[in-house]
KEMARDREN-83172 format. One record per atom (N, C-alpha, C): residue number from 1; residue in one letter; atom name; x negated, y negated, z negated. Coordinates in nm, 3 decimals. Layout:
BEGIN
+-----+----+----+---------+---------+---------+
:   i : aa : at :    east :   north :      up :
+-----+----+----+---------+---------+---------+
: NUM :  A : CA :       X :       Y :       Z :
...
+-----+----+----+---------+---------+---------+
***
This chain:
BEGIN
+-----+----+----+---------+---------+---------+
:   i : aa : at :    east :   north :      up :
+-----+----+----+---------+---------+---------+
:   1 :  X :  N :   0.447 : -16.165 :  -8.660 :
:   1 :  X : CA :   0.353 : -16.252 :  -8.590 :
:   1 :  X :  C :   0.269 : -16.329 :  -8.690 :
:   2 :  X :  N :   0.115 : -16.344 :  -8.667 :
:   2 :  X : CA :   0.085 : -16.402 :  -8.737 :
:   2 :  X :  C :  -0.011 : -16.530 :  -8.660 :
:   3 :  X :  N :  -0.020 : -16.629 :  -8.748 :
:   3 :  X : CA :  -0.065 : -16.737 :  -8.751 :
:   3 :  X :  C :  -0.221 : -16.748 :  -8.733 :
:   4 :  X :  N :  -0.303 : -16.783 :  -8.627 :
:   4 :  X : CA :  -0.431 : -16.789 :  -8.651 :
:   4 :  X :  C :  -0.496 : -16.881 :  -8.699 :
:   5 :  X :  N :  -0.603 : -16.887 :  -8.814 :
:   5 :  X : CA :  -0.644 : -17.034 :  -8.814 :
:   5 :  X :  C :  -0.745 : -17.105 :  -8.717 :
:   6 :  X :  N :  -0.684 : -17.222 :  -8.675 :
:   6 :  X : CA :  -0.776 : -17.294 :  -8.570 :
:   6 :  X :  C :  -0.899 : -17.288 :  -8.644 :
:   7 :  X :  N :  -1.031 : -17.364 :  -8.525 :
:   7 :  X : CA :  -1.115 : -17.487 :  -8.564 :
:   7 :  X :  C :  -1.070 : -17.563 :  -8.655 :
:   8 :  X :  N :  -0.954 : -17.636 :  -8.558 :
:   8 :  X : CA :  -0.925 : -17.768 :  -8.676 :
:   8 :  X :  C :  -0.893 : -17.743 :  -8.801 :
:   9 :  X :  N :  -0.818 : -17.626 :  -8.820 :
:   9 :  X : CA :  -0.724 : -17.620 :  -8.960 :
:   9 :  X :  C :  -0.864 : -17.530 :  -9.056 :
:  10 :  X :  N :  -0.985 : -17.485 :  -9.013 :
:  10 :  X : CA :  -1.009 : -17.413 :  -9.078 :
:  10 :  X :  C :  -1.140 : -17.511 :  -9.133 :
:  11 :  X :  N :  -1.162 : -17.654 :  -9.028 :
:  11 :  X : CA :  -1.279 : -17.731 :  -9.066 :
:  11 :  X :  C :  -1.229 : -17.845 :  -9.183 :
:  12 :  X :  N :  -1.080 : -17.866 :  -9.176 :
:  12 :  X : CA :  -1.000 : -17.912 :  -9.260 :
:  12 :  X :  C :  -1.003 : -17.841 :  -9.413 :
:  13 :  X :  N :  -1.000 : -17.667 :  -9.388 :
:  13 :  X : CA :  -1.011 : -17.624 :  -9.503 :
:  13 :  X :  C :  -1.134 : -17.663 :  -9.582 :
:  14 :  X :  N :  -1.259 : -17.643 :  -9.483 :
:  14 :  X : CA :  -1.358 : -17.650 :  -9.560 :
:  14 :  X :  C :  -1.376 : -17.775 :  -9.601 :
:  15 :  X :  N :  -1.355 : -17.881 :  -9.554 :
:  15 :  X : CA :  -1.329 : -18.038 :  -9.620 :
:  15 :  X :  C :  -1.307 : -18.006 :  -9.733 :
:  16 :  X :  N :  -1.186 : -17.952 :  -9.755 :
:  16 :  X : CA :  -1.077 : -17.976 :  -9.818 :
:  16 :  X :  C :  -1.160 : -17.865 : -10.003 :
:  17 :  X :  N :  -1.241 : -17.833 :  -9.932 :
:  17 :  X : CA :  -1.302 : -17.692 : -10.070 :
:  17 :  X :  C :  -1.385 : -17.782 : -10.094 :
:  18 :  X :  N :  -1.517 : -17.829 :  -9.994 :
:  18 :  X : CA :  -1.597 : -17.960 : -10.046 :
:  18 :  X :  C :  -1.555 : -18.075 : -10.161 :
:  19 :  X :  N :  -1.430 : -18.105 : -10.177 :
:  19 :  X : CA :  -1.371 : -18.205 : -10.219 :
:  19 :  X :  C :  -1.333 : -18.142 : -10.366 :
:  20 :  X :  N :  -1.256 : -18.019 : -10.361 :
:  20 :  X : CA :  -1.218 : -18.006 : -10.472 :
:  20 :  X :  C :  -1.345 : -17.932 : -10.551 :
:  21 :  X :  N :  -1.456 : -17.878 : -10.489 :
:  21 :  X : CA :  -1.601 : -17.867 : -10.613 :
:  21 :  X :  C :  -1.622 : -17.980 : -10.632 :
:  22 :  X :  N :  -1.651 : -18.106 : -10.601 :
:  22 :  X : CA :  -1.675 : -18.238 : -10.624 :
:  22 :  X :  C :  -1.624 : -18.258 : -10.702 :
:  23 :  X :  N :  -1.479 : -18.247 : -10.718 :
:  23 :  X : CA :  -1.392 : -18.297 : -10.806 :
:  23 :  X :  C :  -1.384 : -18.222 : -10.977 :
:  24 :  X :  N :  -1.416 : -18.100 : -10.937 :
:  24 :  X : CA :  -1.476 : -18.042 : -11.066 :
:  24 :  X :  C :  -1.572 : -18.087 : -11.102 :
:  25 :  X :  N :  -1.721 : -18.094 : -11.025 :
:  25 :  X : CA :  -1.818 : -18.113 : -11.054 :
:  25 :  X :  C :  -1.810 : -18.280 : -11.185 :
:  26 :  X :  N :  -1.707 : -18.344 : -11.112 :
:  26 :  X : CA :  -1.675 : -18.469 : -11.178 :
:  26 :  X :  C :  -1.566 : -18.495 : -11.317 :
:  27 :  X :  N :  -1.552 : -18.307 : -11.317 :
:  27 :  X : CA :  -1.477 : -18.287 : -11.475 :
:  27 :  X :  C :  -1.301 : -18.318 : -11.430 :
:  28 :  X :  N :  -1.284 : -18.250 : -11.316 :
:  28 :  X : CA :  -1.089 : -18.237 : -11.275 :
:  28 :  X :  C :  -1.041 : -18.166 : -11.342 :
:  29 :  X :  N :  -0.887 : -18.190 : -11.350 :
:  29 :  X : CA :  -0.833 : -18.100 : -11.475 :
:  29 :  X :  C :  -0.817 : -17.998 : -11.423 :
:  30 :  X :  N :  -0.678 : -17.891 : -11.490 :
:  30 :  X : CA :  -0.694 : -17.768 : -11.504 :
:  30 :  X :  C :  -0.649 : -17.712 : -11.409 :
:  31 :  X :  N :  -0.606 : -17.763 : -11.299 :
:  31 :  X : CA :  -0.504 : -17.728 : -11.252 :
:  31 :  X :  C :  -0.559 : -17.846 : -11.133 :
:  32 :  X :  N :  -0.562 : -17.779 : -11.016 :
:  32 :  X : CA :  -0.560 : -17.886 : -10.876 :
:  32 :  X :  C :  -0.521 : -17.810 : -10.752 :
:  33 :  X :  N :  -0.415 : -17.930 : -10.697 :
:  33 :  X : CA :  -0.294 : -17.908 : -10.620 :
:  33 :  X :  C :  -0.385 : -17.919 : -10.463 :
:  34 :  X :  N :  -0.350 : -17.793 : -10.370 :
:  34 :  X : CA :  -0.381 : -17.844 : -10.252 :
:  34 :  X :  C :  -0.250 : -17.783 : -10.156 :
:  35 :  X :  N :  -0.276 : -17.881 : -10.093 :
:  35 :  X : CA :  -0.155 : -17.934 :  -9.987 :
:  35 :  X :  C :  -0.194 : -17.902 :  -9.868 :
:  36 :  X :  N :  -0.143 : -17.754 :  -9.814 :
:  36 :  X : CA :  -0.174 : -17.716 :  -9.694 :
:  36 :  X :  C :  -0.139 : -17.777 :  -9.536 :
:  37 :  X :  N :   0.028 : -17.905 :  -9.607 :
:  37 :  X : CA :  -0.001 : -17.918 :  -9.488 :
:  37 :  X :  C :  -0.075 : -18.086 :  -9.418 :
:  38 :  X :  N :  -0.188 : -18.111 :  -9.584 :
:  38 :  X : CA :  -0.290 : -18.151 :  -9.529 :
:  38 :  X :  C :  -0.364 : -18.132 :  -9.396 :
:  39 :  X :  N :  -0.358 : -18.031 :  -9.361 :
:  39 :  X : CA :  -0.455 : -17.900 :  -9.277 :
:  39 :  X :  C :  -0.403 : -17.957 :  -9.084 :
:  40 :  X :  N :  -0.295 : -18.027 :  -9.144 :
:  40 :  X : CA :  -0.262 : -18.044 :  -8.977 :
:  40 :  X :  C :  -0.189 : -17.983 :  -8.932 :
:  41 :  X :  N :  -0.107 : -17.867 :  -8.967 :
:  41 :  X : CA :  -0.028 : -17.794 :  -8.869 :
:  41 :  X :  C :   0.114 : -17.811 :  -8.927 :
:  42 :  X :  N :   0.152 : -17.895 :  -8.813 :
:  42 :  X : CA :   0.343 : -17.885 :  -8.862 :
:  42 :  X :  C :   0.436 : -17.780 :  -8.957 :
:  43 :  X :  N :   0.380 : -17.679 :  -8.927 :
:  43 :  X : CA :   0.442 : -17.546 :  -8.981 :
:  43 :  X :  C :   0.400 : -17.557 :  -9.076 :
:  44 :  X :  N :   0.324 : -17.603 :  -9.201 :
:  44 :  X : CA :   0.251 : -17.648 :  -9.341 :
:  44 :  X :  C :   0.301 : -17.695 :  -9.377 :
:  45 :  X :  N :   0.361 : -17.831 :  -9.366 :
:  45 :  X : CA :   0.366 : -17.965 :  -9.441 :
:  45 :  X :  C :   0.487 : -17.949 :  -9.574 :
:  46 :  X :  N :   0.404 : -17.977 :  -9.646 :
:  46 :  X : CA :   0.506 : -17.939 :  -9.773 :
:  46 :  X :  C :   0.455 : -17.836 :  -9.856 :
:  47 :  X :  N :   0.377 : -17.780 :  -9.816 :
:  47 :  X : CA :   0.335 : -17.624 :  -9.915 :
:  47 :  X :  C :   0.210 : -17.640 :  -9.974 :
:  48 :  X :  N :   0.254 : -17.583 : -10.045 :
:  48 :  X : CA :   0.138 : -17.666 : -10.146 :
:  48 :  X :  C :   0.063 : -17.526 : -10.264 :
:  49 :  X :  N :  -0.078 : -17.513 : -10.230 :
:  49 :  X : CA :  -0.159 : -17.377 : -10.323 :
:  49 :  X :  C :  -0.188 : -17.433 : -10.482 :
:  50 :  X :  N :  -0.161 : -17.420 : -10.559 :
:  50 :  X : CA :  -0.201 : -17.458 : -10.734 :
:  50 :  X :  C :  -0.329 : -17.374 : -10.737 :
:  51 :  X :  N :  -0.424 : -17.420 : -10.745 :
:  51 :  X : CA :  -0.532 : -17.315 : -10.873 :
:  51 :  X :  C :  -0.528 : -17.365 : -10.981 :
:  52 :  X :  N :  -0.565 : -17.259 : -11.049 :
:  52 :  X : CA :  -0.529 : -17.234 : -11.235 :
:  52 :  X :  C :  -0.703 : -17.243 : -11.232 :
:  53 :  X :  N :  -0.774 : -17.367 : -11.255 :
:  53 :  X : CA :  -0.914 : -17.358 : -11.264 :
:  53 :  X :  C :  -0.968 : -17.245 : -11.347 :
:  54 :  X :  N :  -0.881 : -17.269 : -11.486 :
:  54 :  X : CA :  -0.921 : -17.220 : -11.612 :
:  54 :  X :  C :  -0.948 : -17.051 : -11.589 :
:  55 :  X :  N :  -0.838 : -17.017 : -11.480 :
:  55 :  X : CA :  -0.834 : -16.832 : -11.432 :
:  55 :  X :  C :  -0.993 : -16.798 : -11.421 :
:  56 :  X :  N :  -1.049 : -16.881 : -11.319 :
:  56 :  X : CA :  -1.112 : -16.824 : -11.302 :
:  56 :  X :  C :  -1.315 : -16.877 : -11.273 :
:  57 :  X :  N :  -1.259 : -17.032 : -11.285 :
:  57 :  X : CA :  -1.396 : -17.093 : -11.281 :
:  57 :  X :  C :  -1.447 : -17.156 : -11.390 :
:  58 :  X :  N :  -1.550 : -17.128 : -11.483 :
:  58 :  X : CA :  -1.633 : -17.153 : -11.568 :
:  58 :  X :  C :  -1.684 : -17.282 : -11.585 :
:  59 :  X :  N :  -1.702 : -17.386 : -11.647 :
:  59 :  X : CA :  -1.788 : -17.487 : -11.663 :
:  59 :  X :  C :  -1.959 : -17.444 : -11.659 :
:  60 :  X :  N :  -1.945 : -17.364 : -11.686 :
:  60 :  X : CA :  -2.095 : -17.320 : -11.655 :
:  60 :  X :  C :  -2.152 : -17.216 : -11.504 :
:  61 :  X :  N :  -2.036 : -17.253 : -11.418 :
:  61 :  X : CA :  -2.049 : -17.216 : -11.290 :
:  61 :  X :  C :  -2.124 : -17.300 : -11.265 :
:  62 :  X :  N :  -2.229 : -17.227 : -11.094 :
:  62 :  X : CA :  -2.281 : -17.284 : -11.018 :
:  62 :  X :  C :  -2.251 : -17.356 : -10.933 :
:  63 :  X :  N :  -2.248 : -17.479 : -10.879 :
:  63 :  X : CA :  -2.200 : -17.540 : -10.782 :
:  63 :  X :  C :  -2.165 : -17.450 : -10.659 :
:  64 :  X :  N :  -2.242 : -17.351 : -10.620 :
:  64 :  X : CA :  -2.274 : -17.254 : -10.460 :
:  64 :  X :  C :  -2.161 : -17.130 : -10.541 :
:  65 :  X :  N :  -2.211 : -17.122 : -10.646 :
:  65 :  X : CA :  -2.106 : -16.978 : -10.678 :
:  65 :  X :  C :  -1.933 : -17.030 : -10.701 :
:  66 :  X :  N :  -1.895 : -17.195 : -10.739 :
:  66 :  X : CA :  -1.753 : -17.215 : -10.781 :
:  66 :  X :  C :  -1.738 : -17.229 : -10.642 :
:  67 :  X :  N :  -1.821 : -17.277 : -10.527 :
:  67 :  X : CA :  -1.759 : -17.285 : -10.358 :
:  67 :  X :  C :  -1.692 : -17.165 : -10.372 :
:  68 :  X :  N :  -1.808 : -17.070 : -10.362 :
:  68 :  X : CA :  -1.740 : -16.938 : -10.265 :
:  68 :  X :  C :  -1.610 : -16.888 : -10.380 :
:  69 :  X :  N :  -1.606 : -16.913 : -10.448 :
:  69 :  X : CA :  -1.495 : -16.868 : -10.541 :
:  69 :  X :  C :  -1.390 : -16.917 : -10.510 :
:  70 :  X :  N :  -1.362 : -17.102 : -10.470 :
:  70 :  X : CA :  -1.269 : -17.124 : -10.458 :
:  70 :  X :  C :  -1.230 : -17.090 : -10.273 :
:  71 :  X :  N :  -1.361 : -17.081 : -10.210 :
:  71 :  X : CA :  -1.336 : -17.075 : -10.054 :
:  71 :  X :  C :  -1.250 : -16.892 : -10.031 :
:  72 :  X :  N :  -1.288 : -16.793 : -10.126 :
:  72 :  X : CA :  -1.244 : -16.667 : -10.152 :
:  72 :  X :  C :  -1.068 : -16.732 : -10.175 :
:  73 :  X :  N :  -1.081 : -16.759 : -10.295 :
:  73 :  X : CA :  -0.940 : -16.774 : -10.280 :
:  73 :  X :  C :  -0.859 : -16.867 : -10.248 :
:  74 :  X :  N :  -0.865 : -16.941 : -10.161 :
:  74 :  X : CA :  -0.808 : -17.047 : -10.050 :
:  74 :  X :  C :  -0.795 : -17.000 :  -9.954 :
:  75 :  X :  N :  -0.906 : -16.932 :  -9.878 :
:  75 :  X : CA :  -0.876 : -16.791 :  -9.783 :
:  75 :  X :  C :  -0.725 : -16.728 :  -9.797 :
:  76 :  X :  N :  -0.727 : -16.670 :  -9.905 :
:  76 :  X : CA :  -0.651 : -16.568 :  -9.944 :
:  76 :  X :  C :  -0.503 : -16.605 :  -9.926 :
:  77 :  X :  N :  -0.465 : -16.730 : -10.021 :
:  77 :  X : CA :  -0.357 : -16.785 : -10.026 :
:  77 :  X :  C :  -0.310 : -16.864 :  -9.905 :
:  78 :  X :  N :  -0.374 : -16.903 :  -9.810 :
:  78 :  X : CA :  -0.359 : -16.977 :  -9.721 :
:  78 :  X :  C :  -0.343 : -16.815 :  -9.615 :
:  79 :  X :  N :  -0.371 : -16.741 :  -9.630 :
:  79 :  X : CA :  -0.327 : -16.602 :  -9.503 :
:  79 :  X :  C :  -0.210 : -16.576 :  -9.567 :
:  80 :  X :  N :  -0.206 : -16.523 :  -9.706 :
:  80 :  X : CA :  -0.036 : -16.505 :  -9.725 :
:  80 :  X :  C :   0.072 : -16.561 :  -9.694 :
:  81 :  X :  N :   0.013 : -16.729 :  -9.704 :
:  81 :  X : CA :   0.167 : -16.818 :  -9.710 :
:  81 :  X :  C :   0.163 : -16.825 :  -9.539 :
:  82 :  X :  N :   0.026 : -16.806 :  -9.446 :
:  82 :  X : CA :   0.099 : -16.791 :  -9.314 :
:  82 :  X :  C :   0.173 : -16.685 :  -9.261 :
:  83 :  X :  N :   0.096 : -16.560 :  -9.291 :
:  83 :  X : CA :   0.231 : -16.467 :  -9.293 :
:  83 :  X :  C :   0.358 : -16.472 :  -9.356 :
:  84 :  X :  N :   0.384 : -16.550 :  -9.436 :
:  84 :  X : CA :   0.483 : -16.593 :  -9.480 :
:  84 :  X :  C :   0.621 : -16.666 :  -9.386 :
:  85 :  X :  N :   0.548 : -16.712 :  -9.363 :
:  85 :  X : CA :   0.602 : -16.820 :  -9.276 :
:  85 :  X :  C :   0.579 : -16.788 :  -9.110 :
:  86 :  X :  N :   0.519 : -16.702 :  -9.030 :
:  86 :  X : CA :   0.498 : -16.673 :  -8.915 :
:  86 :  X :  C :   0.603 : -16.585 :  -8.885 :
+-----+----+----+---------+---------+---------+
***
């Protein structure tokens, strides 16, 4: 069974990607923790995605190109760990 993402949990995500380009944009370290069960759904709370900035986003990224990079893989990790858990 798998888990669909709401509205809510998925307008949460995108908050939640807004915040952490910002937070690069403002020179965050290497490494930033997101907390899925920020997102609202009971079945979350506690799990938590690491990106390894350094893997894969550049200081000389574009603001529009580090979004979709990190929105690509926040996607990603956030469908595994619900199948995970569904």
């Amino acid at each position: 069974m798998e888990v669909a993402m709401t509205n809510h949990v998925q307008s949460r995500l995108d908050d939640t990607i807004k915040k952490v380009v910002e937070a690069l944009a403002y020179g965050a370290e290497d490494y930033v923790n997101f907390y899925i069960g920020d997102l609202g759904h009971r079945d979350f709370d506690g799990m938590r995605i690491t990106f390894d900035l350094r893997d894969t986003y550049g200081a000389s990224s574009s603001r529009d190109m580090l979004e979709r990079a990190i929105r690509t893989r926040m996607s990603k990790d956030f469908q595994d760990r619900v199948k995970i858990i569904a």
